[in-house]
PQR file of N, CA, C, O and H, with PARSE charges and radii, in Angstrom:
ATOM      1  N   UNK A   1     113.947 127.526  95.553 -0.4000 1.5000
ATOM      2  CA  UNK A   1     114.595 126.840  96.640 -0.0000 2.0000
ATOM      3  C   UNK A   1     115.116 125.496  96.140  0.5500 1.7000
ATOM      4  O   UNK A   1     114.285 124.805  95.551 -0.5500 1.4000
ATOM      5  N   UNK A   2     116.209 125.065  96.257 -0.4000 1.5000
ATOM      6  CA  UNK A   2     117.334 123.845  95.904 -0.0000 2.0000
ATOM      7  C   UNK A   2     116.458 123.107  97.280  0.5500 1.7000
ATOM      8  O   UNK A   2     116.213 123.563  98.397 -0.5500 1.4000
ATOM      9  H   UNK A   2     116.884 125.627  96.735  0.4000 1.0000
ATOM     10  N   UNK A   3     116.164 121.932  96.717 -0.4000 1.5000
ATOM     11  CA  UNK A   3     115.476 120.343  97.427 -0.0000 2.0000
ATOM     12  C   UNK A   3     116.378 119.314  97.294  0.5500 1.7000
ATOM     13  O   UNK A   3     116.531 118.635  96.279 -0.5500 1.4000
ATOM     14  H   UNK A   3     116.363 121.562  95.810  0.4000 1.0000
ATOM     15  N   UNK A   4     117.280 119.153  98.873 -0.4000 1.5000
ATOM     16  CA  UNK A   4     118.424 118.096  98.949 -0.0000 2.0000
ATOM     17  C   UNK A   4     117.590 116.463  98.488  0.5500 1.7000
ATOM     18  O   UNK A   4     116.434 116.090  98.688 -0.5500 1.4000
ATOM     19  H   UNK A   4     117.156 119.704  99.697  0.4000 1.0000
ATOM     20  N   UNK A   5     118.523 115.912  97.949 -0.4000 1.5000
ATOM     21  CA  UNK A   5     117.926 114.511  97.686 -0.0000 2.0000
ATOM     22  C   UNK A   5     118.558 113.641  98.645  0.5500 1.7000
ATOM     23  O   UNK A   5     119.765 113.635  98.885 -0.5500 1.4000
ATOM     24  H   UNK A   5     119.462 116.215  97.787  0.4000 1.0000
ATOM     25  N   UNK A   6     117.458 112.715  99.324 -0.4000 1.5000
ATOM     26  CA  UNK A   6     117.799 111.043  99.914 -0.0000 2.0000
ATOM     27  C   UNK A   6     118.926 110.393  99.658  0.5500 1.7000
ATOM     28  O   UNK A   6     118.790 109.993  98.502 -0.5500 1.4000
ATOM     29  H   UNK A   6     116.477 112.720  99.129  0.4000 1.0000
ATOM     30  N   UNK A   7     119.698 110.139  99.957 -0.4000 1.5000
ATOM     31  CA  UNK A   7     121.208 109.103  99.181 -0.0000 2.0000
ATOM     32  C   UNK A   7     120.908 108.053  99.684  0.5500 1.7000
ATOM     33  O   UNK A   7     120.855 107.996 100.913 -0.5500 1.4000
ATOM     34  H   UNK A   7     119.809 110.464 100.896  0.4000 1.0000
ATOM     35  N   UNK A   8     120.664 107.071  99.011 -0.4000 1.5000
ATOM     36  CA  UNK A   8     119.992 105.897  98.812 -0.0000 2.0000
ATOM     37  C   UNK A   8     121.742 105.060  99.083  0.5500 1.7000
ATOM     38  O   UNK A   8     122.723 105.388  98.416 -0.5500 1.4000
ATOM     39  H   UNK A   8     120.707 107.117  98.013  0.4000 1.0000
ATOM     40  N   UNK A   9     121.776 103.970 100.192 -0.4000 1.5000
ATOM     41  CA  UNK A   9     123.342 103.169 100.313 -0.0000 2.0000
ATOM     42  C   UNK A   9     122.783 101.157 100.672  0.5500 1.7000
ATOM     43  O   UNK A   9     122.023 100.624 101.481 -0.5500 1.4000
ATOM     44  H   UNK A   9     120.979 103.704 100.734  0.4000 1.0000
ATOM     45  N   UNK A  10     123.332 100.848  99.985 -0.4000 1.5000
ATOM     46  CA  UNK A  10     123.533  99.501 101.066 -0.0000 2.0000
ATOM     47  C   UNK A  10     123.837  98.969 102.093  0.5500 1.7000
ATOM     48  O   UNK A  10     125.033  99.152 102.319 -0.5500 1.4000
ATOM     49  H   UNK A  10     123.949 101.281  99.327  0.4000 1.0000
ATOM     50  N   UNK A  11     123.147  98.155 103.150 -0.4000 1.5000
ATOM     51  CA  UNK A  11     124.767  98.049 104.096 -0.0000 2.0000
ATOM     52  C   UNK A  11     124.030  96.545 104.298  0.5500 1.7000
ATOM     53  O   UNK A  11     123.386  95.838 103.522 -0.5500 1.4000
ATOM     54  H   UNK A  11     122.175  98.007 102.967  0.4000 1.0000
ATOM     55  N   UNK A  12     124.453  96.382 105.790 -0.4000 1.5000
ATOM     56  CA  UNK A  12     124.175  94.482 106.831 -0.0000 2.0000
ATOM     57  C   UNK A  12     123.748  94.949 107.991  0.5500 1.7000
ATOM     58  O   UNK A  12     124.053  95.927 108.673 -0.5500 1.4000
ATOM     59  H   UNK A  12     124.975  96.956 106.420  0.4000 1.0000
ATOM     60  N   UNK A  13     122.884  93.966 108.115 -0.4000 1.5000
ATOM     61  CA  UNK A  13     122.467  94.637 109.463 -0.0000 2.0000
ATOM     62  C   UNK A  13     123.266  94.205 110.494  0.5500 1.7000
ATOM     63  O   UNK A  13     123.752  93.096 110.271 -0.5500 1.4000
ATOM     64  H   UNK A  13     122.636  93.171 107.561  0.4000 1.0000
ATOM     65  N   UNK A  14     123.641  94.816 111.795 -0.4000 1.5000
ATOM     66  CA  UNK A  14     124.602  94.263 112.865 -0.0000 2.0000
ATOM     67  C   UNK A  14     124.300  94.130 113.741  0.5500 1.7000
ATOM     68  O   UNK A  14     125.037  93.449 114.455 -0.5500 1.4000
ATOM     69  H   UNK A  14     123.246  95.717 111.976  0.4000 1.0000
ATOM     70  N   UNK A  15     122.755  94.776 114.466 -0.4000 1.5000
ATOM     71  CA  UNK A  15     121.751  94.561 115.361 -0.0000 2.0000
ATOM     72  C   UNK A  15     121.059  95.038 116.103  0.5500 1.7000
ATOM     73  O   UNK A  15     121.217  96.030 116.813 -0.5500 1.4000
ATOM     74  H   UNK A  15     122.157  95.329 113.886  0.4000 1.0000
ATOM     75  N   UNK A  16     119.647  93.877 115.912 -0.4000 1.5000
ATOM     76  CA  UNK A  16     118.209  94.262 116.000 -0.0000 2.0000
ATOM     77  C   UNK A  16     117.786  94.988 117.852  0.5500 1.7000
ATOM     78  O   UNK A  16     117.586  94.487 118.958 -0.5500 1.4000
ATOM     79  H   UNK A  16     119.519  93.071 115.334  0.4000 1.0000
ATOM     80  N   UNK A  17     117.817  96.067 117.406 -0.4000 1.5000
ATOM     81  CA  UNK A  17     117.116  96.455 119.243 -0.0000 2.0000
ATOM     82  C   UNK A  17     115.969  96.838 119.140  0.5500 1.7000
ATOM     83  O   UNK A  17     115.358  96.871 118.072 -0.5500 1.4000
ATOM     84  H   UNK A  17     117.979  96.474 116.507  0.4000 1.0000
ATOM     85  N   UNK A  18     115.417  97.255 120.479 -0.4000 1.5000
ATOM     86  CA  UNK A  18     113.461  97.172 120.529 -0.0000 2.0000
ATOM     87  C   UNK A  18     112.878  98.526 119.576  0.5500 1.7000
ATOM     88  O   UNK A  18     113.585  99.461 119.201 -0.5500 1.4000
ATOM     89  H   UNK A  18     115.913  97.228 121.347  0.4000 1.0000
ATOM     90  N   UNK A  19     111.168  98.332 119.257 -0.4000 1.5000
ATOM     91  CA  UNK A  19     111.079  99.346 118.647 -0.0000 2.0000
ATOM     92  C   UNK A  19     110.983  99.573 117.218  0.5500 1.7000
ATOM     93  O   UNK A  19     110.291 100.438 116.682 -0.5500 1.4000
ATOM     94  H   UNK A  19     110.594  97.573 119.562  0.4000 1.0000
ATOM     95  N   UNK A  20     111.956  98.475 116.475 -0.4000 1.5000
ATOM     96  CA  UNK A  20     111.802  98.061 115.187 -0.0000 2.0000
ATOM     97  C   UNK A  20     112.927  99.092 115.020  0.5500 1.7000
ATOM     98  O   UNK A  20     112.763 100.094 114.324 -0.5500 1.4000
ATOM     99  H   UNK A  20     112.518  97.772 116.911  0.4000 1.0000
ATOM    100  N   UNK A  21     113.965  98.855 115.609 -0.4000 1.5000
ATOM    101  CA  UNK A  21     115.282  99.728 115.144 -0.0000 2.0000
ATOM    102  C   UNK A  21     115.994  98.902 115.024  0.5500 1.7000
ATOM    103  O   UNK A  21     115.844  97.695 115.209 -0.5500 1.4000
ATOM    104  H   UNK A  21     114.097  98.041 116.174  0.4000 1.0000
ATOM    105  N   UNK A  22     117.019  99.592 114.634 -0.4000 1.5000
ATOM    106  CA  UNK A  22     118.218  98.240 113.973 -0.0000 2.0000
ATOM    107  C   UNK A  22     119.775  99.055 113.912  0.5500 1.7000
ATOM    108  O   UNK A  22     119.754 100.259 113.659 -0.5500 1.4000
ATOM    109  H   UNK A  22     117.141 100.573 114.484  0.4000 1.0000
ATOM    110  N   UNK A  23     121.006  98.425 114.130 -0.4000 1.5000
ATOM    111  CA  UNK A  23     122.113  99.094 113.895 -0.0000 2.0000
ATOM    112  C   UNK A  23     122.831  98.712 112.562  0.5500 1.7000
ATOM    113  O   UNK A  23     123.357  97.599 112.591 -0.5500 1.4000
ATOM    114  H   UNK A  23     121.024  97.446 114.336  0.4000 1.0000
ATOM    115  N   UNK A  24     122.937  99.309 111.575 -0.4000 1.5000
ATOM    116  CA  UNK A  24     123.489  98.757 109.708 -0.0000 2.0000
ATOM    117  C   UNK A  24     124.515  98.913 109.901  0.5500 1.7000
ATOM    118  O   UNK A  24     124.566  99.753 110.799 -0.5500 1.4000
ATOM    119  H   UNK A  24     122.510 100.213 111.551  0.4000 1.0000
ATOM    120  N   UNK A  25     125.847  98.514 109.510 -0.4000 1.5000
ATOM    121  CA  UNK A  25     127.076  98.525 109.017 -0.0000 2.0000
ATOM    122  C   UNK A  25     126.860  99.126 107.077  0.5500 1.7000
ATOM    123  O   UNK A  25     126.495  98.370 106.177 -0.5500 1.4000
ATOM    124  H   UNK A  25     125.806  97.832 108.780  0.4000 1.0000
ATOM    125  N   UNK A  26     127.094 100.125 106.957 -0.4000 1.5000
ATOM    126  CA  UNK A  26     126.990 100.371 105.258 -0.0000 2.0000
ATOM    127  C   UNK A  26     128.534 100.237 104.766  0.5500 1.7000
ATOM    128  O   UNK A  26     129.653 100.222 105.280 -0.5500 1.4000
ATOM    129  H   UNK A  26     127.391 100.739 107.689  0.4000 1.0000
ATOM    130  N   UNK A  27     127.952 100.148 103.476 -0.4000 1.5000
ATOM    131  CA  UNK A  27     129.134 100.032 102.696 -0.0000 2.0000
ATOM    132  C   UNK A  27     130.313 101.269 102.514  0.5500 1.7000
ATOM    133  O   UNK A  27     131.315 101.358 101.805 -0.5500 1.4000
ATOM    134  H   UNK A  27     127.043 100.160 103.059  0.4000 1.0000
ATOM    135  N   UNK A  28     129.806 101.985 103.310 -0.4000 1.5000
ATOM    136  CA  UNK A  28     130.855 103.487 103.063 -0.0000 2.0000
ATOM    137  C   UNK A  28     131.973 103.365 104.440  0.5500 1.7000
ATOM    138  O   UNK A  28     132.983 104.048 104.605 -0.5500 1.4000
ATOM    139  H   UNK A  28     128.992 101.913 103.886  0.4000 1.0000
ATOM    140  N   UNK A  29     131.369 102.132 105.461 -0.4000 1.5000
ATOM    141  CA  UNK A  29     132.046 101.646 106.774 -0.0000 2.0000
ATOM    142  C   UNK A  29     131.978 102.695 107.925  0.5500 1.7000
ATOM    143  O   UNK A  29     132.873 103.048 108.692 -0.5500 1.4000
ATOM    144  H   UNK A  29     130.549 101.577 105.327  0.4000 1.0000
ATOM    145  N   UNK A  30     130.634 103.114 107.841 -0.4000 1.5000
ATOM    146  CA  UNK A  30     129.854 104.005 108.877 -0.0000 2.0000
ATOM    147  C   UNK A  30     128.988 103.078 109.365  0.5500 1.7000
ATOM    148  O   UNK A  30     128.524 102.123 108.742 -0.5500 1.4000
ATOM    149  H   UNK A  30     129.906 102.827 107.218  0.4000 1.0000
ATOM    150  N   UNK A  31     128.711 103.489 110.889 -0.4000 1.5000
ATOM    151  CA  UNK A  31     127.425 102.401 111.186 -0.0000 2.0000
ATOM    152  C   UNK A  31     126.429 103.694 111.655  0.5500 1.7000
ATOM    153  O   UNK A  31     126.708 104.858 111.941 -0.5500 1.4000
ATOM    154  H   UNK A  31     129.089 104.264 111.395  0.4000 1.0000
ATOM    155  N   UNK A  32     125.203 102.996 111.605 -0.4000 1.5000
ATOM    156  CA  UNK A  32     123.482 104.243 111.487 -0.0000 2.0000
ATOM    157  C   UNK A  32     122.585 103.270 112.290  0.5500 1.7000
ATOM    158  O   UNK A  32     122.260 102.094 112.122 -0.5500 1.4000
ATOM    159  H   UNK A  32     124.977 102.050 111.373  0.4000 1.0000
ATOM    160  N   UNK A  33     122.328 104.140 113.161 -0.4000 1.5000
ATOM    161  CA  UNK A  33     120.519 103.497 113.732 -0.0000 2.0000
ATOM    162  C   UNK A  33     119.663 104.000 112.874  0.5500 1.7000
ATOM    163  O   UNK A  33     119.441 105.134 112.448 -0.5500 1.4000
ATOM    164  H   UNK A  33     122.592 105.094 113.297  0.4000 1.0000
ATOM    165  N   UNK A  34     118.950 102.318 112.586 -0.4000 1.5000
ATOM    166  CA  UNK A  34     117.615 102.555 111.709 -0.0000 2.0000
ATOM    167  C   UNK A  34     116.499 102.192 112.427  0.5500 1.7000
ATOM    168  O   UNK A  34     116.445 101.680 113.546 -0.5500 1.4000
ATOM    169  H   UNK A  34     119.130 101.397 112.932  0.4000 1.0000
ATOM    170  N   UNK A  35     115.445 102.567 111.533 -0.4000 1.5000
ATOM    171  CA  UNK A  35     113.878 102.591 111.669 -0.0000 2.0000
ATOM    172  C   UNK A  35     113.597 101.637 110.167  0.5500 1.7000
ATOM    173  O   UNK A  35     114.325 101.687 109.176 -0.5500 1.4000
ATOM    174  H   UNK A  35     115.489 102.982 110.625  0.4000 1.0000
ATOM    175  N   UNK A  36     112.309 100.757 110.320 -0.4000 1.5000
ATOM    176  CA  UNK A  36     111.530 100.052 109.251 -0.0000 2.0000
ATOM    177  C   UNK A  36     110.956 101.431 108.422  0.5500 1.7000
ATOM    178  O   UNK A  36     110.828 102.571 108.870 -0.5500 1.4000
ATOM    179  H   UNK A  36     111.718 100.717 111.125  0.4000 1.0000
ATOM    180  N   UNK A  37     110.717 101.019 107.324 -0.4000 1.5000
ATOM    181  CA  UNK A  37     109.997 101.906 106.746 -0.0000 2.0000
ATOM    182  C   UNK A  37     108.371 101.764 107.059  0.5500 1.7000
ATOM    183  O   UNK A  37     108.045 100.624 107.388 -0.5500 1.4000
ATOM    184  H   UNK A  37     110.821 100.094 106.961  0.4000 1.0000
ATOM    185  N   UNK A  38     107.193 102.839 107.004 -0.4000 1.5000
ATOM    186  CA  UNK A  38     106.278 102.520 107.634 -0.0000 2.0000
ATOM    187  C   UNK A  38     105.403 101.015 106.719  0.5500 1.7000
ATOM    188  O   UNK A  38     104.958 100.047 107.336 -0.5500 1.4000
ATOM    189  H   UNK A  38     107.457 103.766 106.737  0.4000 1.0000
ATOM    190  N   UNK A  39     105.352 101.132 105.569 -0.4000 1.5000
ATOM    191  CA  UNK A  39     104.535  99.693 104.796 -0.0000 2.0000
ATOM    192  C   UNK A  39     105.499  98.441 105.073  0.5500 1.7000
ATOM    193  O   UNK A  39     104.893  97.370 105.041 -0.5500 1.4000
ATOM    194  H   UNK A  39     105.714 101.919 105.068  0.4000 1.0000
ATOM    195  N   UNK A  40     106.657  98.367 105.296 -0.4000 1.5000
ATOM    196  CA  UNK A  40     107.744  97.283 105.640 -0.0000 2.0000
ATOM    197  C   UNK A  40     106.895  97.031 107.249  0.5500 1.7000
ATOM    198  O   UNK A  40     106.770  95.829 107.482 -0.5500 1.4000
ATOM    199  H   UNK A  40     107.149  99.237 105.322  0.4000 1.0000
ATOM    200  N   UNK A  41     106.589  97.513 107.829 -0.4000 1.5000
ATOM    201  CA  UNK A  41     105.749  97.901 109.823 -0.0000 2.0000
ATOM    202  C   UNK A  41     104.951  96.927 108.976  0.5500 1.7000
ATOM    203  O   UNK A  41     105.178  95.767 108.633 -0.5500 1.4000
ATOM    204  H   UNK A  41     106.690  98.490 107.639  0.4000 1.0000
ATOM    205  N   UNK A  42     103.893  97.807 108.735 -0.4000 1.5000
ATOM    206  CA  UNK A  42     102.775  97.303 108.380 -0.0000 2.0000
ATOM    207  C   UNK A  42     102.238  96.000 107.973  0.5500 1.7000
ATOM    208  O   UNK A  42     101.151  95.500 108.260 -0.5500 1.4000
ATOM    209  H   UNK A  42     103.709  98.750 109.013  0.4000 1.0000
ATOM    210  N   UNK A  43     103.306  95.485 107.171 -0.4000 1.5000
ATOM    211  CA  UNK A  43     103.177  93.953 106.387 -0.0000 2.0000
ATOM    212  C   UNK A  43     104.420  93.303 106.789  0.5500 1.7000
ATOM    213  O   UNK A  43     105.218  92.765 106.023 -0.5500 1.4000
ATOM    214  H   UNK A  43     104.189  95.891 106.938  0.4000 1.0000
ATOM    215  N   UNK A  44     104.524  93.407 108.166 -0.4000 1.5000
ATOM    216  CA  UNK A  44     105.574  92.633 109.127 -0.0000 2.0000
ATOM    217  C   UNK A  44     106.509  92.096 108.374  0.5500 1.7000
ATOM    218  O   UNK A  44     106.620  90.894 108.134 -0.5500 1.4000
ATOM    219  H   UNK A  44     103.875  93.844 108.789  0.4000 1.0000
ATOM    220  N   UNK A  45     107.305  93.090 107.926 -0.4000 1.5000
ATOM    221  CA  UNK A  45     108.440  92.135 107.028 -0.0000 2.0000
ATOM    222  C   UNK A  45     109.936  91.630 107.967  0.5500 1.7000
ATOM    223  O   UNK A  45     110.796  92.456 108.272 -0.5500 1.4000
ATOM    224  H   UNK A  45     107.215  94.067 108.121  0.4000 1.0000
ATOM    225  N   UNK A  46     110.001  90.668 108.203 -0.4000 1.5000
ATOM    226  CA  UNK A  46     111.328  90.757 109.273 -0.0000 2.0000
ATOM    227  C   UNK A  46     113.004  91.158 108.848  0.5500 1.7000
ATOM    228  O   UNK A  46     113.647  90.980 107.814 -0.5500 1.4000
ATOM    229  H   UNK A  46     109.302  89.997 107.955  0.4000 1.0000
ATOM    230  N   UNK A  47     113.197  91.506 109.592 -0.4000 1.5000
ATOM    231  CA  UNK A  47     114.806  91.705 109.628 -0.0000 2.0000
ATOM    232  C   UNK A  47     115.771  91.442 110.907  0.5500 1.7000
ATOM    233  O   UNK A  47     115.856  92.030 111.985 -0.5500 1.4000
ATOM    234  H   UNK A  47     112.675  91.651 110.433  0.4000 1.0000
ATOM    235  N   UNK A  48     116.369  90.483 110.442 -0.4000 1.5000
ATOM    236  CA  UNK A  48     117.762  89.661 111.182 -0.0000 2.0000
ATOM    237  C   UNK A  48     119.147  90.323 110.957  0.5500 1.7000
ATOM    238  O   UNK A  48     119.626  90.788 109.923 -0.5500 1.4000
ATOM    239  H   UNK A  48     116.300  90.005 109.566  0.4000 1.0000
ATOM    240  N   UNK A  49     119.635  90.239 112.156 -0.4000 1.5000
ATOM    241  CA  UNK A  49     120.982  90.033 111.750 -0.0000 2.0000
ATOM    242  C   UNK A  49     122.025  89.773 110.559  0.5500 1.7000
ATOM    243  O   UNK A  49     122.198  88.563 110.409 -0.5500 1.4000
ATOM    244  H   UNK A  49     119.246  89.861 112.996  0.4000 1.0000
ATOM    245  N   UNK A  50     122.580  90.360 109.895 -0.4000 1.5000
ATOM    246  CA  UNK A  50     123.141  89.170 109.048 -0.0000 2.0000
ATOM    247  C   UNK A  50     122.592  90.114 107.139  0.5500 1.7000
ATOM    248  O   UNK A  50     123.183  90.157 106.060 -0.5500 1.4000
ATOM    249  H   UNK A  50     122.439  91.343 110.016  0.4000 1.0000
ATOM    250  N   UNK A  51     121.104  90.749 107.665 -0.4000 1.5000
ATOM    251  CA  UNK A  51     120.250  91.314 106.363 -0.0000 2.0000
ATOM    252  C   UNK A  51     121.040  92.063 105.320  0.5500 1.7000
ATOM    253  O   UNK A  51     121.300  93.242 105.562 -0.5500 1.4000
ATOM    254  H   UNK A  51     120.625  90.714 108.541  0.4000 1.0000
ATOM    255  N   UNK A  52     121.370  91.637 104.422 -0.4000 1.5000
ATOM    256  CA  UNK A  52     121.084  92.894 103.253 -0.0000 2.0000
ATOM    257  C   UNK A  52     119.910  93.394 103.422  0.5500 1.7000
ATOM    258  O   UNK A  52     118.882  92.759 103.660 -0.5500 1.4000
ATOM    259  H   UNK A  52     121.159  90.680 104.225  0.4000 1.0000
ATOM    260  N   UNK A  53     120.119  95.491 103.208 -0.4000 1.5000
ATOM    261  CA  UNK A  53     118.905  95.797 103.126 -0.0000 2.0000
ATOM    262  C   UNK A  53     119.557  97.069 102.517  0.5500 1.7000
ATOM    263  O   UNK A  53     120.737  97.366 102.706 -0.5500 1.4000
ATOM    264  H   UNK A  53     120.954  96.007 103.014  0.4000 1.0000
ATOM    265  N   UNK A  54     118.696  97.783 101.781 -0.4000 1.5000
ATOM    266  CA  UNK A  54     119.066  99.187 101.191 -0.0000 2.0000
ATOM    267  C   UNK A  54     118.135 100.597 102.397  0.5500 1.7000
ATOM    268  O   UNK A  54     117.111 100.497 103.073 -0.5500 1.4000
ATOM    269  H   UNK A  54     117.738  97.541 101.628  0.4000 1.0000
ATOM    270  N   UNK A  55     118.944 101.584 102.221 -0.4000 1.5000
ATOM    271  CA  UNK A  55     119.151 102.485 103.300 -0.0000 2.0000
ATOM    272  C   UNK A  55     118.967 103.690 103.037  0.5500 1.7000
ATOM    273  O   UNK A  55     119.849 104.373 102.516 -0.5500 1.4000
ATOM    274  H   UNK A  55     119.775 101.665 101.672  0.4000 1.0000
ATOM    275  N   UNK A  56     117.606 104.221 103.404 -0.4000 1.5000
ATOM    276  CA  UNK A  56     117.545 105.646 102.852 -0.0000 2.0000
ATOM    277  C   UNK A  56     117.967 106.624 103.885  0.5500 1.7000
ATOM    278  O   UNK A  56     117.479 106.530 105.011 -0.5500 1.4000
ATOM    279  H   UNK A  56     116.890 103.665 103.827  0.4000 1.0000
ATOM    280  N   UNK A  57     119.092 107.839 103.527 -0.4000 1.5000
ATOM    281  CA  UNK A  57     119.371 108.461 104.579 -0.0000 2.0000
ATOM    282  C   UNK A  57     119.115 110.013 103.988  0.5500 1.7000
ATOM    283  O   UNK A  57     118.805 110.058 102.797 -0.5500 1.4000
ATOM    284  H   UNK A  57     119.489 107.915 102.612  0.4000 1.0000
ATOM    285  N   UNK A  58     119.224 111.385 104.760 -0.4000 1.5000
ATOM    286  CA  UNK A  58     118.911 112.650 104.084 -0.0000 2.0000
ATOM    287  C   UNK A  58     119.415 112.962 104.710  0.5500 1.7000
ATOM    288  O   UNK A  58     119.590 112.477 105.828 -0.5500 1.4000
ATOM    289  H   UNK A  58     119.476 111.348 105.727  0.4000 1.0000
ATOM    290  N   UNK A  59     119.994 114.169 104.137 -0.4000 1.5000
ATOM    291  CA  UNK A  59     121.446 115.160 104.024 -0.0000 2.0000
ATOM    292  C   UNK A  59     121.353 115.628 105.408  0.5500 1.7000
ATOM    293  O   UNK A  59     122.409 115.840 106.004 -0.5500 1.4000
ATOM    294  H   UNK A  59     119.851 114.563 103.229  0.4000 1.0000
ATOM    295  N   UNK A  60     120.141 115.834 106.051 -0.4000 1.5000
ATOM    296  CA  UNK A  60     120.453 116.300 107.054 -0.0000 2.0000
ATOM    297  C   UNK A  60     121.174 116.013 109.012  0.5500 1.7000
ATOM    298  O   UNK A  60     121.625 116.779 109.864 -0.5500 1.4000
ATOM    299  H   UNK A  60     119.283 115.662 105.566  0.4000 1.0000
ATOM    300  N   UNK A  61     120.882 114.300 108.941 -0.4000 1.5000
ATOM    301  CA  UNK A  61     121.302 113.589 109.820 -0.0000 2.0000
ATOM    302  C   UNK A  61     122.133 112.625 109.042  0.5500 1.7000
ATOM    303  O   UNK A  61     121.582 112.144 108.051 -0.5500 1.4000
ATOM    304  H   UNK A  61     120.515 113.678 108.249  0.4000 1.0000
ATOM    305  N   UNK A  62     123.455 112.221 109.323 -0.4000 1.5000
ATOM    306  CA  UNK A  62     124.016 111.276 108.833 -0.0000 2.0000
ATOM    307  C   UNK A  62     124.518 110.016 109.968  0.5500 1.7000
ATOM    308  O   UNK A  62     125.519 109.320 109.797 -0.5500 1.4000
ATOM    309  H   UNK A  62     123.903 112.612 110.128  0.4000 1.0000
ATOM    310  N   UNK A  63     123.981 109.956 110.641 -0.4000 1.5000
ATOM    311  CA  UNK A  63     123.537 109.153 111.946 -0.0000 2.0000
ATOM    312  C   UNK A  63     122.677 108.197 112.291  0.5500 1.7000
ATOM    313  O   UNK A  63     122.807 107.155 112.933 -0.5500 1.4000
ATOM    314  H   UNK A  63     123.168 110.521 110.780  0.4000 1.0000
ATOM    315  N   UNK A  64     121.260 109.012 111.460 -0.4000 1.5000
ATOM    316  CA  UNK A  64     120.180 107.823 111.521 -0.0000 2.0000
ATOM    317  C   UNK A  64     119.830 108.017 110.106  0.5500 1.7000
ATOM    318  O   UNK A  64     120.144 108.823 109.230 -0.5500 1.4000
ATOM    319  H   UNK A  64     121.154 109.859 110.939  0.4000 1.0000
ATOM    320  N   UNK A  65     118.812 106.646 110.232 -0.4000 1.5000
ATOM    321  CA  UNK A  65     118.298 106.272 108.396 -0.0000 2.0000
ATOM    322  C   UNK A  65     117.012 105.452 108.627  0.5500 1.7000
ATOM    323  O   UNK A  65     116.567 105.117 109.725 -0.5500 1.4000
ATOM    324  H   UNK A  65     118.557 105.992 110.944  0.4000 1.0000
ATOM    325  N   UNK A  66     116.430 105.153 107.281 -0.4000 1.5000
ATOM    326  CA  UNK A  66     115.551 104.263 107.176 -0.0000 2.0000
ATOM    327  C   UNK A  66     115.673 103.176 105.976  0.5500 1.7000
ATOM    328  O   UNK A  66     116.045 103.225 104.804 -0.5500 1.4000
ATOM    329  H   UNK A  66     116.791 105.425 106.389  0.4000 1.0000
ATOM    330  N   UNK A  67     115.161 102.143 106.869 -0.4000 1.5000
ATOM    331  CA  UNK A  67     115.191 100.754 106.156 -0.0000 2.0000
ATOM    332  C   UNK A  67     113.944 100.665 104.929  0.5500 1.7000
ATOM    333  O   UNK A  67     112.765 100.633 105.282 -0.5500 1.4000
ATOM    334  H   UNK A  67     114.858 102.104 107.822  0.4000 1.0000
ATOM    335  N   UNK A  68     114.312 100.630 103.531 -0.4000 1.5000
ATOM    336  CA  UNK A  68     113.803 100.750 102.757 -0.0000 2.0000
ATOM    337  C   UNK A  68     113.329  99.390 101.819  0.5500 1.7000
ATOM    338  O   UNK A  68     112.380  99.414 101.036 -0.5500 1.4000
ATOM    339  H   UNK A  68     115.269 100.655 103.244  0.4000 1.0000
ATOM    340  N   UNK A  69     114.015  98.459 102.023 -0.4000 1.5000
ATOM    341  CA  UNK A  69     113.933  97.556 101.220 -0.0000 2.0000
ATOM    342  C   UNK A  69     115.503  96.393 102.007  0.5500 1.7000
ATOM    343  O   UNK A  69     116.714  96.532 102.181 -0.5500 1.4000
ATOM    344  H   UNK A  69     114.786  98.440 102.659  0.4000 1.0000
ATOM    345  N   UNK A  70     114.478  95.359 102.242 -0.4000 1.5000
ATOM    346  CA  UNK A  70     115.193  93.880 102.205 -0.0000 2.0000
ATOM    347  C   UNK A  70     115.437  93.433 100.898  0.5500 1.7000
ATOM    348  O   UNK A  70     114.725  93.409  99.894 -0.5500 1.4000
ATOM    349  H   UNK A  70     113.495  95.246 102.100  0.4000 1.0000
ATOM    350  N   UNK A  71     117.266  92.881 101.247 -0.4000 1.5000
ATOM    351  CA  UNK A  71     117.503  92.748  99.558 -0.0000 2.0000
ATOM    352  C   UNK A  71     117.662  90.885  99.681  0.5500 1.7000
ATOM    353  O   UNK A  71     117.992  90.241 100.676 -0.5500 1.4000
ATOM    354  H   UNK A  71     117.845  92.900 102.062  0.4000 1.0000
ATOM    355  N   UNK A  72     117.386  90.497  98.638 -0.4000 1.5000
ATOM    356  CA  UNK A  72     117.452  88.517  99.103 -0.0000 2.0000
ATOM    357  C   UNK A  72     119.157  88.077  98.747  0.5500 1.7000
ATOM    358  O   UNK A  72     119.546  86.923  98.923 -0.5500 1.4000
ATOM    359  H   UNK A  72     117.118  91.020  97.829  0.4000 1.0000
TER
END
């Protein structure tokens, strides 16, 4: 069995709604509702407006994603 891989993208964040979701603008000029990743939850890392952050998404929804990493 062929195992689709994650496509890992950049984007900005454009904004924070309840829940720990977020709306990204990526660099491909799609926008995605995200989710924190669960250890990003965990060790309250914040995210604003404005964020670089890298964006894990899978082949199968190209709609929603997860927030993987705040970039400085």
């Amino acid at each position: 069995m062929n195992k689709k891989k994650n496509k890992l993208i950049l984007g900005t964040v454009k904004e924070a709604l309840p829940n720990t979701m977020f709306k990204v603008d990526l660099e491909t000029g799609e926008e995605v509702l995200t989710t924190l990743k669960g250890i990003m939850r965990r060790r309250y890392v914040r995210v604003f407006p404005g964020d670089k952050v890298r964006v894990e998404m899978t082949p199968y929804d190209d709609k929603r994603g997860r927030i993987i990493q705040k970039l400085r």
